[in-house]
C-alpha positions as CSV (number, residue, x, y, z in Angstrom):
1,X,0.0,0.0,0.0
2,X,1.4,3.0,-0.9
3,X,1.3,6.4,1.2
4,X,-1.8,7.9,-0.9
5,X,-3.6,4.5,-0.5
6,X,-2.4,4.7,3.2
7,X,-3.8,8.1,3.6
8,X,-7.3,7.3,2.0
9,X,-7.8,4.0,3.9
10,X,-7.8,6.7,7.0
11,X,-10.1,8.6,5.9
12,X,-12.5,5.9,4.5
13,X,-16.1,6.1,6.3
14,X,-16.0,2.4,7.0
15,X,-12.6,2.7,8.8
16,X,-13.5,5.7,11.2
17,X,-16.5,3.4,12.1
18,X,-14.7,0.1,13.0
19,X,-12.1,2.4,14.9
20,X,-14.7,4.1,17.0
21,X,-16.8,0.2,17.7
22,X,-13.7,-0.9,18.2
23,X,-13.0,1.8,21.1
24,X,-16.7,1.2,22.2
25,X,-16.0,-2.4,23.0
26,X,-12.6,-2.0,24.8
27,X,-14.5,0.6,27.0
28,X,-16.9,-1.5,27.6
29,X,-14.9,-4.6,28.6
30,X,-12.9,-2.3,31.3
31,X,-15.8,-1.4,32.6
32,X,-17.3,-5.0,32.5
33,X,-14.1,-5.9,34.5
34,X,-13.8,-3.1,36.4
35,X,-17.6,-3.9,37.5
36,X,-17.3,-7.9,37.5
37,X,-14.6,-7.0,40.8
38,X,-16.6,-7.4,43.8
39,X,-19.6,-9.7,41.6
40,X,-19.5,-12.5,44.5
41,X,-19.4,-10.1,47.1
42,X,-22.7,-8.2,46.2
43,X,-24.4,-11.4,44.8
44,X,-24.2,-13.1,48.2
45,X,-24.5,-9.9,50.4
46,X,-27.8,-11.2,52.0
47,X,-27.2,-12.0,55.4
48,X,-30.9,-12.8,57.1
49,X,-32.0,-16.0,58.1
50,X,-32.2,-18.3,54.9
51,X,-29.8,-16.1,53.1
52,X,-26.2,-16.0,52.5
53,X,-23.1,-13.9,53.9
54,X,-20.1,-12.9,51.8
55,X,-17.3,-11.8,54.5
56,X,-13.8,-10.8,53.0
57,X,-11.1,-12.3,53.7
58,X,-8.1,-10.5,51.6
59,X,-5.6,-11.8,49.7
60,X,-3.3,-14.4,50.5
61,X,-1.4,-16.4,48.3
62,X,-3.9,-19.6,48.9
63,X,-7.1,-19.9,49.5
64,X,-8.1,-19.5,53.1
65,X,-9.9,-22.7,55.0
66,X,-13.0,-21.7,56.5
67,X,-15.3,-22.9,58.9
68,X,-18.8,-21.9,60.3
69,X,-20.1,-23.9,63.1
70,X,-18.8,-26.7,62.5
71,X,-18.7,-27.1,58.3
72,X,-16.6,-26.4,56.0
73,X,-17.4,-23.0,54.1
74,X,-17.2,-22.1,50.8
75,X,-14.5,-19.8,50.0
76,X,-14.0,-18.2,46.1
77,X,-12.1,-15.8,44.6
78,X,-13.6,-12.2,43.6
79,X,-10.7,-10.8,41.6
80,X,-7.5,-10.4,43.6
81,X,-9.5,-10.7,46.7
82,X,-10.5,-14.1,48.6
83,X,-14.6,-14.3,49.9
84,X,-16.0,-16.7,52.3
85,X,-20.0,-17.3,51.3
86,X,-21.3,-18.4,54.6
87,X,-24.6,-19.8,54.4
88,X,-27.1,-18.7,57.3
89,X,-30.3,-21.1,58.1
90,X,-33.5,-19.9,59.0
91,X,-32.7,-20.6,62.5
92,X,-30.0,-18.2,62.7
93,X,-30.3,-15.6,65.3
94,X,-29.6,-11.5,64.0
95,X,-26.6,-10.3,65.3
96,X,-23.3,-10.7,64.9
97,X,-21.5,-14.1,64.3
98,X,-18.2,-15.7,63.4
99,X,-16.2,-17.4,61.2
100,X,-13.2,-19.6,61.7
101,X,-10.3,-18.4,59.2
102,X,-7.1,-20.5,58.8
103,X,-4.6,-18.9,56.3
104,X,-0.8,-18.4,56.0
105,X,-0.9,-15.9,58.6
106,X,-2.9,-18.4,61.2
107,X,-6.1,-18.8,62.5
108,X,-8.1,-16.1,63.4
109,X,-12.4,-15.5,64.3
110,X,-14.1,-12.8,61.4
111,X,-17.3,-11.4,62.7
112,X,-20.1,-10.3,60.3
113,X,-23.4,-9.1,60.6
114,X,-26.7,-10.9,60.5
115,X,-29.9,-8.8,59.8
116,X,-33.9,-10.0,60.0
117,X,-36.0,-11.4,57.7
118,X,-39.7,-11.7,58.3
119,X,-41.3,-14.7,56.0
120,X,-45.0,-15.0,55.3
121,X,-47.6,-17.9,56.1
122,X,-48.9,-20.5,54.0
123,X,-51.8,-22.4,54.8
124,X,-52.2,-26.1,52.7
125,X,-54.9,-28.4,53.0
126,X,-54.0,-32.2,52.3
127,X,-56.5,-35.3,51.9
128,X,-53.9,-37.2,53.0
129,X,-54.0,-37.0,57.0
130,X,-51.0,-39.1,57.3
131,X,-48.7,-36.7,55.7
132,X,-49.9,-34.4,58.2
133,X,-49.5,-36.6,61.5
134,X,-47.4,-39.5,60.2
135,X,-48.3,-43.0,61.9
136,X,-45.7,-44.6,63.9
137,X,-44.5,-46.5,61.3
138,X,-44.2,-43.6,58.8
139,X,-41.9,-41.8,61.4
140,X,-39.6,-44.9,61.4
141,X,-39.6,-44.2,58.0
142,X,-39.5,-40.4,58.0
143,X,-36.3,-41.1,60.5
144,X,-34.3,-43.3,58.3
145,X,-34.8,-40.8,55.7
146,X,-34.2,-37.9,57.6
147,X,-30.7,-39.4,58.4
148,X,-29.7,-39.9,54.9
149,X,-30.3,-37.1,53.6
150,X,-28.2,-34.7,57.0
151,X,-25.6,-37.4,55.8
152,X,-26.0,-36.1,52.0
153,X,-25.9,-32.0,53.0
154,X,-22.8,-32.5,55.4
155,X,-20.8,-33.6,52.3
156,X,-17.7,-31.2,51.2
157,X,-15.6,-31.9,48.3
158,X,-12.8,-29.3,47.4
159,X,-13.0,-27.9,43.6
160,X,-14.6,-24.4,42.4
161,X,-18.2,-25.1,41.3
162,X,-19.2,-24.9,38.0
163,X,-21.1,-21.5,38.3
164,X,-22.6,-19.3,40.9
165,X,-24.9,-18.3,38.8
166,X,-27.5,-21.0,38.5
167,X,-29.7,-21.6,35.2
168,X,-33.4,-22.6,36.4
169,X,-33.7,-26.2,36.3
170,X,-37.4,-25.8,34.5
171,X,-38.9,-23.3,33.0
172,X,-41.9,-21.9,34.6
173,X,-43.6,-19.6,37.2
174,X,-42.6,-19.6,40.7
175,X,-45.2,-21.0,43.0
176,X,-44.2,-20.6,46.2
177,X,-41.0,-18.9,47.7
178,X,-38.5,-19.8,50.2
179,X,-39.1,-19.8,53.9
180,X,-42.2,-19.6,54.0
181,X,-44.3,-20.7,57.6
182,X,-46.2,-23.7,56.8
183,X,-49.6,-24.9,58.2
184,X,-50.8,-28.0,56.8
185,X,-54.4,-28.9,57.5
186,X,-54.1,-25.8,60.4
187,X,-51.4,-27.5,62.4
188,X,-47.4,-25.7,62.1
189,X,-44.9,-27.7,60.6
190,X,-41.3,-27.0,59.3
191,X,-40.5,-23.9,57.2
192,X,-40.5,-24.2,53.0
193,X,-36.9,-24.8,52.8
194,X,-36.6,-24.7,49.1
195,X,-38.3,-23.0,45.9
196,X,-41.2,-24.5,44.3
197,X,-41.5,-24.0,40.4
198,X,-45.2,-24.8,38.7
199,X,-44.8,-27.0,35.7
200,X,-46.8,-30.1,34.2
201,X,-45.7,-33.9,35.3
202,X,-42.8,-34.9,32.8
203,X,-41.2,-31.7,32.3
204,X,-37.6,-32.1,32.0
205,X,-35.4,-30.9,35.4
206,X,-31.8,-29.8,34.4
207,X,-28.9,-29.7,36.2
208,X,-28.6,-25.7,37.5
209,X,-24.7,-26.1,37.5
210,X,-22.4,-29.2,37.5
211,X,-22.7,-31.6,40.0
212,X,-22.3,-35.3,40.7
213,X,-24.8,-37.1,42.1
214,X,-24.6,-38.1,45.4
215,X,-27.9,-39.6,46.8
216,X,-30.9,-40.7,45.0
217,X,-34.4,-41.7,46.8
218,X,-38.1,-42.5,47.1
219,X,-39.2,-40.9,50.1
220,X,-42.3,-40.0,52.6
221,X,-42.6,-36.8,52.3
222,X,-40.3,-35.3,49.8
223,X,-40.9,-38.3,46.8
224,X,-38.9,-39.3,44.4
225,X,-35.3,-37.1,45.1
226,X,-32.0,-36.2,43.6
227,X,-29.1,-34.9,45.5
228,X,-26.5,-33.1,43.3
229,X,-22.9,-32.1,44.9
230,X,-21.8,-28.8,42.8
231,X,-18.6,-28.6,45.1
232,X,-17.5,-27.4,48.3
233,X,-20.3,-27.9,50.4
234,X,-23.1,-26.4,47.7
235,X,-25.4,-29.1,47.3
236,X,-28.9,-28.9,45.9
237,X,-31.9,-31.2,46.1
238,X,-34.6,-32.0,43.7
239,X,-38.1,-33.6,44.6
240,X,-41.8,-34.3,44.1
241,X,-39.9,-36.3,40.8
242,X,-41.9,-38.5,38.7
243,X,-38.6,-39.8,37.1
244,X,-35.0,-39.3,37.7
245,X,-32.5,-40.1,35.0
246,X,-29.1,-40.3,36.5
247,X,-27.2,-42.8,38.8
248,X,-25.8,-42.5,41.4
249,X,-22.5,-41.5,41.5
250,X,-22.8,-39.8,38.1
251,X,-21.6,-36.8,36.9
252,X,-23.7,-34.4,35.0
253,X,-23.2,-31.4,33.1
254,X,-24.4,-28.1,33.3
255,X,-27.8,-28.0,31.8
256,X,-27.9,-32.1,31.6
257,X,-31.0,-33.8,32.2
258,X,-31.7,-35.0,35.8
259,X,-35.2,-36.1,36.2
260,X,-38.9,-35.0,35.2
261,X,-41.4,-33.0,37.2
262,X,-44.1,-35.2,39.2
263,X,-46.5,-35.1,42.3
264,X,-44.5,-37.6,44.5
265,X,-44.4,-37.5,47.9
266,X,-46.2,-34.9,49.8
267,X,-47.5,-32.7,47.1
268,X,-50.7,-31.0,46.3
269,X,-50.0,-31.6,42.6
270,X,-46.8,-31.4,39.8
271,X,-44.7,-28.8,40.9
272,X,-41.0,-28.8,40.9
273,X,-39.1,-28.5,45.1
274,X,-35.7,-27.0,44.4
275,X,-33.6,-27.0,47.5
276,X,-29.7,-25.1,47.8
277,X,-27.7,-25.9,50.6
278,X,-23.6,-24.1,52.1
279,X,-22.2,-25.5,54.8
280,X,-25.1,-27.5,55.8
281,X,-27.8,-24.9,55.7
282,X,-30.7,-24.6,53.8
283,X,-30.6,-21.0,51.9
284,X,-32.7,-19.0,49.5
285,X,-32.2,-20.6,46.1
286,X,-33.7,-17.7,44.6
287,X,-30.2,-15.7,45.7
288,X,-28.4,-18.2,42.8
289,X,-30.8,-17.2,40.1
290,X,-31.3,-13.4,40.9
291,X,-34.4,-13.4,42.2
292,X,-34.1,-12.8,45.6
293,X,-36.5,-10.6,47.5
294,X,-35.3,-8.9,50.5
């Protein structure tokens, strides 16, 4: 190209506009990065009952080893800074509370703040009297399974999950929210612990993140269940199935097939029950799919 070929390429329309998009986009993806510093932070800045805690930690060379009464706690980076993301079940008590940190400098307690959440009521009539007050033999039962599924939400397996950002494992309305107070047939029972998404029987449930399947079962009240590990302590649960797809021990991709939507166990009809668990506590799935509602 010679210089007058040099000079009119310059001052071409067409050129001036791919150097001005091109300046656009570089702007843009400084500020994307500039912004995306912090992300996990803010994304799990919701420490109520049922909600989640992001505490700094700083930045050490290694990732710090956290614990919060007694579990292992999730710990991920958020750009040249270490966060611990604490989960904090519905039990929890505001006020302040404390996490064990063990780094290259020692062990030391970091205190964060807890703050209140009020959750609503929902009354549920069931023809099923038994999945109200459970015979003697159903709470034999209801034991048993109770125990294998603690054992299931105190596992911890080291490796950075997928994504914190969680696809919806159907599509469909949301039907009933997390934490809600439950009265079934008038008489109290445990909070909602999970999310409940309205969709027909048969509708494919997809893995939210990456996981590896870790308990699978046909039980009292929850009904046909899948227990997913995403990694370090972040394990989910899906129930009310009316077919599950996976083994156990099996490890499925992000958006891989799981299981189908059903009315097992005790349901009122086909709905999916989407349950997220850290450190062995129950928490607000809706926090991993931006839909949280303070």
């Amino acid at each position: 190209m010679n210089v007058e070929s040099r000079k009119n390429f310059w001052r071409h329309p067409a050129t001036c506009l791919f150097i001005v998009l091109m300046a656009s986009m570089l702007n843009a993806a400084s500020a994307w990065a500039q912004s995306a510093d912090g992300f996990i932070a803010r994304m799990f800045d919701k420490a109520v009952p049922g909600g989640t805690a992001s505490v700094a930690l700083g930045s050490s060379p290694q990732a710090p080893e956290v614990t919060y009464e007694g579990h292992r706690v999730m710990v991920l980076k958020d750009g040249d800074q270490w966060v611990a993301v604490v989960g904090l079940a519905l039990t929890t008590k505001p006020g302040q509370a404390r996490i064990q940190v063990r780094d290259h400098s020692g062990t030391r307690n970091v205190a964060f703040n807890v703050g209140e959440k009020t959750y609503e009521a929902q009354h549920i009539t069931l023809a099923n009297k038994r999945q109200v007050n459970p015979n003697k033999q159903d709470l034999a039962r209801f034991s048993r399974e109770l125990a294998e599924q603690t054992a299931a939400y105190q596992i911890y397996t080291p490796g950075v999950p997928s994504n914190v950002i969680m696809d919806h494992p159907v599509p469909g309305r949301l039907s009933s929210p997390f934490g809600l107070r439950r009265f079934f047939n008038g008489e109290e029972r445990n909070p909602h612990s999970g999310l409940d998404f309205a969709a027909p029987t048969g509708t494919p449930v997809k893995a939210p993140a990456a996981g590896k399947v870790i308990l699978i079962g046909d039980y009292f009240f929850n009904g046909r269940t899948v227990f997913l590990d995403h990694g370090q302590g972040m394990i989910s649960m899906f129930c009310h199935l009316s077919a599950i797809d996976v083994v156990l021990g099996q490890s499925v991709a992000r958006g891989e097939v799981i299981a189908k939507v059903g009315a097992t166990g005790r349901a009122t009809g086909p709905h999916l029950h989407w349950n997220m668990s850290l450190n062995n506590a129950r928490v607000d799935p809706a926090i991993f799919i931006g839909a949280f509602k303070p």
